[in-house]
ZATOR-205544 format. One record per residue (C-alpha): residue in three letters; chain; x, z, y. Coordinates in steps of 0.001 Angstrom, whole numbers, plus 524288, in hexadecimal, padded with zeros to 5 digits. Layout:
BEGIN
{atom "ALA", "A", {X, Z, Y}},
...
! end
This chain:
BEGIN
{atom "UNK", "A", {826D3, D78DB, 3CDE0}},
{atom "UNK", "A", {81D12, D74FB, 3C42E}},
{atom "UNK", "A", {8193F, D7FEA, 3C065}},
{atom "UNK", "A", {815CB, D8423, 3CE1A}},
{atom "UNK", "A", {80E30, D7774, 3D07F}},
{atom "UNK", "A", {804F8, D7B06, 3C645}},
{atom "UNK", "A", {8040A, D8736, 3CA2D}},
{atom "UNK", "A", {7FF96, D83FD, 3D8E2}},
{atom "UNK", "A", {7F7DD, D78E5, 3D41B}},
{atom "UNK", "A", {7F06E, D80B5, 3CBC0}},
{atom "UNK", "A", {7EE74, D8B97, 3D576}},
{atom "UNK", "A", {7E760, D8188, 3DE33}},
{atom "UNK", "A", {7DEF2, D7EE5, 3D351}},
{atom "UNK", "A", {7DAB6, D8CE3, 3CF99}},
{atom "UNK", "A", {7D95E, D90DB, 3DDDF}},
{atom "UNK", "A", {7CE90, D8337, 3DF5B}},
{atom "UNK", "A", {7C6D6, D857D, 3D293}},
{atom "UNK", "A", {7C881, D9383, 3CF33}},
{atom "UNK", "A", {7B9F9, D9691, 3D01C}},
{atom "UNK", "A", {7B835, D8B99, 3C548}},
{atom "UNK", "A", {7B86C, D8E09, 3B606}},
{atom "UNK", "A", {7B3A7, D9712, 3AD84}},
{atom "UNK", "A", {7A9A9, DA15F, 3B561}},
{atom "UNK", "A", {7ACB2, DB06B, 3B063}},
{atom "UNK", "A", {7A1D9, DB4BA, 3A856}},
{atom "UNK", "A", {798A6, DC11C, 3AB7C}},
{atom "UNK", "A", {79D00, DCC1C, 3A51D}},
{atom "UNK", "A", {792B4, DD6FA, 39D1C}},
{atom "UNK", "A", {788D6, DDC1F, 3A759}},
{atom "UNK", "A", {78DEE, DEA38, 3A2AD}},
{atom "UNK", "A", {79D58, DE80F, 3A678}},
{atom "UNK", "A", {7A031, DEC46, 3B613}},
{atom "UNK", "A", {7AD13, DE578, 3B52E}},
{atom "UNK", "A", {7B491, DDDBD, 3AAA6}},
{atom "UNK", "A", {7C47A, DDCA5, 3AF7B}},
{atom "UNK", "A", {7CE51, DD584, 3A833}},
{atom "UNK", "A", {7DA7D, DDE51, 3A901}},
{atom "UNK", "A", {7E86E, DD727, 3A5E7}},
{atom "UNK", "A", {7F5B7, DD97D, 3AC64}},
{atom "UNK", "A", {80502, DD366, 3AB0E}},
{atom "UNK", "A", {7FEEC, DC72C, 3ACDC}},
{atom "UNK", "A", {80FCB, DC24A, 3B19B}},
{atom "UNK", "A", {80964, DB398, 3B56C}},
{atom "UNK", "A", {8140E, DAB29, 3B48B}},
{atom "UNK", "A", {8174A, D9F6C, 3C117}},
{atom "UNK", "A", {816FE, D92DF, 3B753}},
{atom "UNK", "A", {8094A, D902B, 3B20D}},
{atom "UNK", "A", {80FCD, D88B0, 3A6E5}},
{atom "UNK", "A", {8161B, D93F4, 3A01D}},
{atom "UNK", "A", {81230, D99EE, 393B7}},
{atom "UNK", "A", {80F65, DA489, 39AE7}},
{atom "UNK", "A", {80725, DA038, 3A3FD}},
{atom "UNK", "A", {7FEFE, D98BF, 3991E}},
{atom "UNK", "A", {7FF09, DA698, 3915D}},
{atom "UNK", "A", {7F678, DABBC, 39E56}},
{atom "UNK", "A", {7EF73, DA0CC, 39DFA}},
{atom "UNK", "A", {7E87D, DA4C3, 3913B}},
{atom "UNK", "A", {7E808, DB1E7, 39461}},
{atom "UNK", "A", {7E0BE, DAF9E, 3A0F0}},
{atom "UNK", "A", {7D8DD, DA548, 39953}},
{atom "UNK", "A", {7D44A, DADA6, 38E86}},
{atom "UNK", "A", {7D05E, DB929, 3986D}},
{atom "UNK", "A", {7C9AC, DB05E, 3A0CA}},
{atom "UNK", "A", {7C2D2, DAA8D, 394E4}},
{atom "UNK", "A", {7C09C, DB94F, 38F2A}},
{atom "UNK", "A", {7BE2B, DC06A, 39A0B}},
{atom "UNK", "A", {7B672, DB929, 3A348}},
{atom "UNK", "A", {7ABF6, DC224, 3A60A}},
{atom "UNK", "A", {7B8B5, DCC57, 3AC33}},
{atom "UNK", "A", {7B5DB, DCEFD, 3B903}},
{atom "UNK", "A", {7C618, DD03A, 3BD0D}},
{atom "UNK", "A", {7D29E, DCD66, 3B822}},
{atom "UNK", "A", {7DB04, DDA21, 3BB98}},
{atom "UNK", "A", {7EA24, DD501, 3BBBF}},
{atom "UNK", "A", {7F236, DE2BD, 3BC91}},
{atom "UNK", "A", {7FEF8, DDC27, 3C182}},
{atom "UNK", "A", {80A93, DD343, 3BF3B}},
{atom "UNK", "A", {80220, DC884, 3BF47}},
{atom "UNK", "A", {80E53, DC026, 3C1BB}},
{atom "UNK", "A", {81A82, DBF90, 3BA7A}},
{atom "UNK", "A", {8211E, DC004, 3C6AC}},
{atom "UNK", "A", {818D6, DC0DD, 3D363}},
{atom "UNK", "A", {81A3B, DB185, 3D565}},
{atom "UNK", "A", {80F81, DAA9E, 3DD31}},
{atom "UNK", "A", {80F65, D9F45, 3D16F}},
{atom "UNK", "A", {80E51, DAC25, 3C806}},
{atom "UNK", "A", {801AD, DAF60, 3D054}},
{atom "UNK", "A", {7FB08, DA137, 3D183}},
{atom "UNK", "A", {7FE92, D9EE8, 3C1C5}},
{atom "UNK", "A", {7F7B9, DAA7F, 3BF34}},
{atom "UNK", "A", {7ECD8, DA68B, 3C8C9}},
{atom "UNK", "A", {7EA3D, D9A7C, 3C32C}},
{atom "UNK", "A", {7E986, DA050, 3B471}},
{atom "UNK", "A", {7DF98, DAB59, 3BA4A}},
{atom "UNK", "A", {7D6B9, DA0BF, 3C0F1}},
{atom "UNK", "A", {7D6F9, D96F1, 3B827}},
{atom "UNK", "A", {7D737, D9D4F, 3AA50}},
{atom "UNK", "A", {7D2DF, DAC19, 3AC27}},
{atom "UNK", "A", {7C596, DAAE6, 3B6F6}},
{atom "UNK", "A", {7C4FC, DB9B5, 3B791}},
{atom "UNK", "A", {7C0B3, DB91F, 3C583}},
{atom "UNK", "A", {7C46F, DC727, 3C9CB}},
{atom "UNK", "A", {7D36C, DC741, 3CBA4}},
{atom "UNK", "A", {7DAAD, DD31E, 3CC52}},
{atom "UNK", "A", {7E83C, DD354, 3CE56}},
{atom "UNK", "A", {7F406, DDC7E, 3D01E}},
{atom "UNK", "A", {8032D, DDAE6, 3D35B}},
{atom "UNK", "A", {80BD8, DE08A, 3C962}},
{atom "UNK", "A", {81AEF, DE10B, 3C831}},
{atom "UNK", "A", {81E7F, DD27E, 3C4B0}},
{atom "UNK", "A", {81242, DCD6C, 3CF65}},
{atom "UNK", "A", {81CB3, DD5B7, 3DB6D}},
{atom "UNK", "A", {82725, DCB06, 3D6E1}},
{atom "UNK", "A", {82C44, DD44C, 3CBC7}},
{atom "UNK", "A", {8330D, DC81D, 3C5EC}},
{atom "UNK", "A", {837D8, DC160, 3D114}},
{atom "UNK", "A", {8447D, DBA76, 3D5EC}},
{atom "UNK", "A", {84410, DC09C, 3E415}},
{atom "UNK", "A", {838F2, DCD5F, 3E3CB}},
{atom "UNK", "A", {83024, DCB3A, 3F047}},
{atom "UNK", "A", {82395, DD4A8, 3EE54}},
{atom "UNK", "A", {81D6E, DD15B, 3FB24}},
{atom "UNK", "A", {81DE8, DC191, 3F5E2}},
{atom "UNK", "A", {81A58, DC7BF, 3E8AE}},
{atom "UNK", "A", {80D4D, DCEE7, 3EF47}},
{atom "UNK", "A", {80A42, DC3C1, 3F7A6}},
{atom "UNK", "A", {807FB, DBB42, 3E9C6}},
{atom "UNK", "A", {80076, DC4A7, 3E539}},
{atom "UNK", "A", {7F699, DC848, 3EF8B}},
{atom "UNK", "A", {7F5FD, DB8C8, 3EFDF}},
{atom "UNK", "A", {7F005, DBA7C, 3E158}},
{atom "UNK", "A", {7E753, DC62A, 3E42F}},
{atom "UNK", "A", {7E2AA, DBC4F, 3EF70}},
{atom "UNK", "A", {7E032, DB008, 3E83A}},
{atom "UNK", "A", {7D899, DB992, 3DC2B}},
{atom "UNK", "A", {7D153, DBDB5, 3E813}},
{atom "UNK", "A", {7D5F3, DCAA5, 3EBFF}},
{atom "UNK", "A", {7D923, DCDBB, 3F874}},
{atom "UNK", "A", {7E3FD, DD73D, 3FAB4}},
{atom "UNK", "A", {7EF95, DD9A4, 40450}},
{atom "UNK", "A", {7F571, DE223, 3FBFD}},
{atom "UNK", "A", {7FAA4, DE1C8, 3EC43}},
{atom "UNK", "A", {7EF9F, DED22, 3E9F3}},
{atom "UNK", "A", {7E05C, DEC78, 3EB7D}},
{atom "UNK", "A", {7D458, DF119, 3E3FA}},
{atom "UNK", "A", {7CA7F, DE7B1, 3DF02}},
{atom "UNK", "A", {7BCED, DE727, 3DC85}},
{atom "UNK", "A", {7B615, DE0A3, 3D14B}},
{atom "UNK", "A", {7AA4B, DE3FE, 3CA4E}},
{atom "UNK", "A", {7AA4E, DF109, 3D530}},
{atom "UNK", "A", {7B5D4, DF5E0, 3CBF2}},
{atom "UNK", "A", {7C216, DF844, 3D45A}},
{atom "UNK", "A", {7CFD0, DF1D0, 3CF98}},
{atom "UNK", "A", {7DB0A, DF934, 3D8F7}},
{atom "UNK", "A", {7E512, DF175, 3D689}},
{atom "UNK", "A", {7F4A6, DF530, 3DA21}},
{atom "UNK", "A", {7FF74, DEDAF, 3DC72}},
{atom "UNK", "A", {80F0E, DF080, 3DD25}},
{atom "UNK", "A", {8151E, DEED2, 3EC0D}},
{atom "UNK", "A", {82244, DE986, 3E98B}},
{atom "UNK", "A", {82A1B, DE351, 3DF8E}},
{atom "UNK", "A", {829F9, DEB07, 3D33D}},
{atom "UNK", "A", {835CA, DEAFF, 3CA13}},
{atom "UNK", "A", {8310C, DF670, 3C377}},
{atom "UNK", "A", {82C1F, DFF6E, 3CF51}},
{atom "UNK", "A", {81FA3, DFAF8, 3D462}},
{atom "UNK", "A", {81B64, DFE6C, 3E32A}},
{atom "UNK", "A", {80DF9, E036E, 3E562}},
{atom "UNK", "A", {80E9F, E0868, 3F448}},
{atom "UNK", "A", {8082E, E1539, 3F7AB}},
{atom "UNK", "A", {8005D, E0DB2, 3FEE8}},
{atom "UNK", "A", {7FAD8, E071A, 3F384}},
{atom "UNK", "A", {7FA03, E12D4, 3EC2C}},
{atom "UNK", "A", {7F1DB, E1985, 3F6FC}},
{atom "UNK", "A", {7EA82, E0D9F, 3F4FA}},
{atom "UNK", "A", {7E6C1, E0E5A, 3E67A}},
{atom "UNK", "A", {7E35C, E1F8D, 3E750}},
{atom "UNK", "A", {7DA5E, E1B5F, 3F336}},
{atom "UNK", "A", {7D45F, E0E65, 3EB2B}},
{atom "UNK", "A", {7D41E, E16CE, 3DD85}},
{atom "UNK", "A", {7CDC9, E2285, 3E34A}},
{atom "UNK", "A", {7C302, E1B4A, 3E98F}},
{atom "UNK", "A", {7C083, E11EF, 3DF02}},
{atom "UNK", "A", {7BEC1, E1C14, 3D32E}},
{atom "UNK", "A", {7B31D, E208D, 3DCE8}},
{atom "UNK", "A", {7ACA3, E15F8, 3D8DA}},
{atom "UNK", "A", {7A810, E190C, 3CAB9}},
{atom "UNK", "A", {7AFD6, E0B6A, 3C574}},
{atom "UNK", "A", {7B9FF, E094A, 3BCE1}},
{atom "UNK", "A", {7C5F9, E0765, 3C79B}},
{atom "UNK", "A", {7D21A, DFD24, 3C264}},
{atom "UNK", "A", {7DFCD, DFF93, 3C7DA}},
{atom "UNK", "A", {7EAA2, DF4DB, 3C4D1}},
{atom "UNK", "A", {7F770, DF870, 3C76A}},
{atom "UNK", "A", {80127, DEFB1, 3BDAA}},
{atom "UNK", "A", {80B25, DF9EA, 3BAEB}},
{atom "UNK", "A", {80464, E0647, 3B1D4}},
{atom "UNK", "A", {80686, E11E9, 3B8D1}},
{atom "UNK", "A", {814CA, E14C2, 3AFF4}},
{atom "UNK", "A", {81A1B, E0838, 3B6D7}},
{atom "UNK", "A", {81600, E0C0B, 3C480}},
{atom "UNK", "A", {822B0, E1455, 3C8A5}},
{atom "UNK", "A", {822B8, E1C96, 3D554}},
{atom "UNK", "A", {812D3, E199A, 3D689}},
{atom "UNK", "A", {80FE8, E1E10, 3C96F}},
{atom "UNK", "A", {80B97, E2CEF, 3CA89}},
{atom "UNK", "A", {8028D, E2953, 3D65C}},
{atom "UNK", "A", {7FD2F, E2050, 3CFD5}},
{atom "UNK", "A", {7FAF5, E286F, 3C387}},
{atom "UNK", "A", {7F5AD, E31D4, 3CE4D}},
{atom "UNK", "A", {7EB02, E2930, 3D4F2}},
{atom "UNK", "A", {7E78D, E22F5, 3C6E3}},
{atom "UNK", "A", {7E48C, E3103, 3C198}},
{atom "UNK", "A", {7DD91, E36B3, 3CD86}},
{atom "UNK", "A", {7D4A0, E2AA7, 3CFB9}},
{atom "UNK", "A", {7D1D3, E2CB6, 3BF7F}},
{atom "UNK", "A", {7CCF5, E3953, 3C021}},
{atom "UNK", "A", {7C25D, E354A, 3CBD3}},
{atom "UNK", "A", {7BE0B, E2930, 3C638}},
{atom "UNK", "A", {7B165, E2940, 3BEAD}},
{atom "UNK", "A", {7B428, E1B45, 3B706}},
{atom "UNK", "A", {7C3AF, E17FD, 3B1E4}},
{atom "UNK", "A", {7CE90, E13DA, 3BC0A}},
{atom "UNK", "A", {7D75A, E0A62, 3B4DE}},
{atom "UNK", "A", {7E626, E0943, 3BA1A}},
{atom "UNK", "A", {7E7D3, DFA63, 3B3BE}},
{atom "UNK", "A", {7F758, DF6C8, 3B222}},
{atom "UNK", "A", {7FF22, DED78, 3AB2C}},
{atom "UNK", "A", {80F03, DEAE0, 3AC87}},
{atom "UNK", "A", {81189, DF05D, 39DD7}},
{atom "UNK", "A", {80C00, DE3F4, 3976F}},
{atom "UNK", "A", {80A79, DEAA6, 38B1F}},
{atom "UNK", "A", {7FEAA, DEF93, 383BE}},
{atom "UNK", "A", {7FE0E, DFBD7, 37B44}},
{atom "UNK", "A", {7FDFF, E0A18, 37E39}},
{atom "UNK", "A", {800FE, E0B35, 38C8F}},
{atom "UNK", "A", {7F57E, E00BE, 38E61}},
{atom "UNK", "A", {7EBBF, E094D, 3915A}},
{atom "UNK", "A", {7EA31, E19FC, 39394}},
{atom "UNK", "A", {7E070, E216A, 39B00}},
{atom "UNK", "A", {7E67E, E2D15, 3A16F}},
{atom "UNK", "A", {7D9B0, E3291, 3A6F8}},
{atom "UNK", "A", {7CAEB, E31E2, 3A3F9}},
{atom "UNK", "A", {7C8CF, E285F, 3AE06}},
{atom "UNK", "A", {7D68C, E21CC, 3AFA5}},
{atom "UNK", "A", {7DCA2, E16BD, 3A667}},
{atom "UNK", "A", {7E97D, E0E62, 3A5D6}},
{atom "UNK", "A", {7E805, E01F2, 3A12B}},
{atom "UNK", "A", {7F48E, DFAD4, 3A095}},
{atom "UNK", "A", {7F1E7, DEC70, 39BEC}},
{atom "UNK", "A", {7FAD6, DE3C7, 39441}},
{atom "UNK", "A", {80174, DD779, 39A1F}},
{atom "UNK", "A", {7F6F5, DCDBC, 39685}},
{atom "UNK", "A", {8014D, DC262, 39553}},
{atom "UNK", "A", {80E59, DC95E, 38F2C}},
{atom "UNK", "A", {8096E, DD0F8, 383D0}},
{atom "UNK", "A", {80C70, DCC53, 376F8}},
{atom "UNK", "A", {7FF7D, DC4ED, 37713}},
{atom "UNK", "A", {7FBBD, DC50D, 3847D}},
{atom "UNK", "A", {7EED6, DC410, 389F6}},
{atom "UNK", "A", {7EBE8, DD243, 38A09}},
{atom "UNK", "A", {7E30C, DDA1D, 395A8}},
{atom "UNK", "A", {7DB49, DE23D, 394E7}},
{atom "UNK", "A", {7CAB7, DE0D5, 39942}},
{atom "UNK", "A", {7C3DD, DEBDD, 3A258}},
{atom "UNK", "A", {7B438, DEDCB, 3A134}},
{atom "UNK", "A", {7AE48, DF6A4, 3A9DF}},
{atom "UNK", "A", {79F90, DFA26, 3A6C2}},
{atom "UNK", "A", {7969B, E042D, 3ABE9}},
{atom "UNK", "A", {79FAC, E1143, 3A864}},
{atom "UNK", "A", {7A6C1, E0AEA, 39E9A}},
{atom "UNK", "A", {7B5CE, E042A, 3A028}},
{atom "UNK", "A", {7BC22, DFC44, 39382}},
{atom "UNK", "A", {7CAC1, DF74E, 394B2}},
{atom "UNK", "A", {7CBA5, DEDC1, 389E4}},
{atom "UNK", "A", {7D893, DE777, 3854B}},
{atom "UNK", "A", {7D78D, DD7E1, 38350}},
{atom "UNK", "A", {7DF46, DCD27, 37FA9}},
{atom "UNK", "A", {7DB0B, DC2A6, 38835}},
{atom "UNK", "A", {7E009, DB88F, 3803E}},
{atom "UNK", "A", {7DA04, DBCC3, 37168}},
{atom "UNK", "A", {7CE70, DC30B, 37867}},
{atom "UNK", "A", {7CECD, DCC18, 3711F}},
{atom "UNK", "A", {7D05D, DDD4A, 37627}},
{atom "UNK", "A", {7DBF2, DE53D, 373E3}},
{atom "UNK", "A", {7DB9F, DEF8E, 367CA}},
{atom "UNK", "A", {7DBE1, DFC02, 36CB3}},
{atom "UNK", "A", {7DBB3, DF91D, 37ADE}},
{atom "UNK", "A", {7CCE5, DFB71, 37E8F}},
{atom "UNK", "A", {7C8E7, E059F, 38791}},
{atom "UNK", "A", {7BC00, E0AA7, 38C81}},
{atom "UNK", "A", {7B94C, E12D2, 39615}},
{atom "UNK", "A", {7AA14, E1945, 398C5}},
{atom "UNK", "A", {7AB89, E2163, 3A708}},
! end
């Protein structure tokens, strides 16, 4: 009960001063876009737990780090287990530690009530469009493409519980060939977060694979298929199966050994770098640095 009264209580006070604090800085006039890529965030319900105070200084040291990043790109289970005090705990910690203004935000496994008593996706989805809402995105549905910097993020979501299977409709998938195919004619790097790599995605895996490939080989700058769900780093972090097509499958950035890792995306004029960071150590990942010129 406590734990929830500091949890409201603080909600109240994020939602009345979260334009105060620390303004983001301006990045380089050369960078297009600077994104702050992280994923298997798992926010726990009780803001007193170590883990809780572990995201704490992660989101602290990225907001202190990186606050010239234009977005914070979340690719899924951003809850432990789809609970609305999951959600505000890790609302609060984003507004009042991190400051990245642009939020963006995708429902993995554990956010459609993966770990839950009684499984209810609908409740589950209803949480999390309430997130997308209050980080200002406006969406009737657990998939959407935003804009920021005039660099498209086409984000995916699963459509029912997942225990191991996740549901993309063919509706959705419809969705992303149409929103793929018409945003690699725009010259522009193009961003699409799905949590689960394409291994993990089951019955949706080969069209997927499909649309990836095709939209790759008409694209004049990279299309990056951003996932998560493995928590690991190491050698299935990052492969580029065409010339203009790259998986980049990002650690958990609170349970690795360390935690804190992400990774940082630049975009400049015909030039893309995926750089590997510990947010907490500031410091970039050995051997996980990759530039792209297009």
């Amino acid at each position: 009960m406590f734990a929830r009264i500091i949890t409201s209580l603080t909600l109240i006070f994020t939602l009345l001063f979260q334009n105060a604090g620390v303004l983001p800085a301006k990045h380089a006039d050369d960078i297009i876009l600077r994104a702050v890529l992280v994923s298997d965030i798992h926010a726990d319900a009780d803001p007193t737990r170590d883990r809780t105070n572990l995201m704490r200084e992660v989101f602290a040291a990225a907001g202190r780090t990186q606050n010239d990043a234009d977005a914070i790109v979340m690719s899924g289970d951003l809850t432990n287990s789809g609970d609305l005090r999951e959600y505000i705990n890790l609302y609060n910690c984003l507004n009042l530690y991190c400051r990245i203004r642009g939020r963006v935000p995708e429902m993995g496994n554990h956010d459609s009530w993966h770990h839950s008593d009684s499984p209810d996706y609908e409740t589950a989805r209803r949480y999390f469009l309430q997130f997308c809402a209050l980080n200002g995105i406006k969406t009737e549905k657990v998939y959407y493409t935003k804009q920021i910097c005039g660099i498209p993020f086409i984000v995916l979501g699963t459509e029912d519980c997942d225990f191991g299977e996740p549901y993309h409709s063919e509706e959705q998938m419809n969705w992303l060939e149409k929103e793929l195919n018409t945003a690699v004619k725009g010259k522009t790097p193009v961003f699409v977060i799905c949590h689960k790599p394409i291994e993990d995605m089951g019955s949706a895996a080969a069209r997927m694979e499909r649309i990836l490939k095709e939209a790759g080989e008409n694209a004049a700058a990279p299309v990056i298929y951003v996932s998560g769900h493995q928590h690991d780093i190491g050698e299935n972090t990052f492969s580029q199966p065409g010339d203009m097509l790259v998986y980049l499958n990002l650690p958990s950035v609170l349970y690795t050994d360390d935690g804190g890792l992400g990774f940082v995306a630049e975009v400049r004029e015909n030039e893309l770098t995926l750089t590997g960071v510990n947010f907490l150590t500031d410091e970039t990942l050995d051997g996980y640095c990759y530039k792209f010129s297009y």
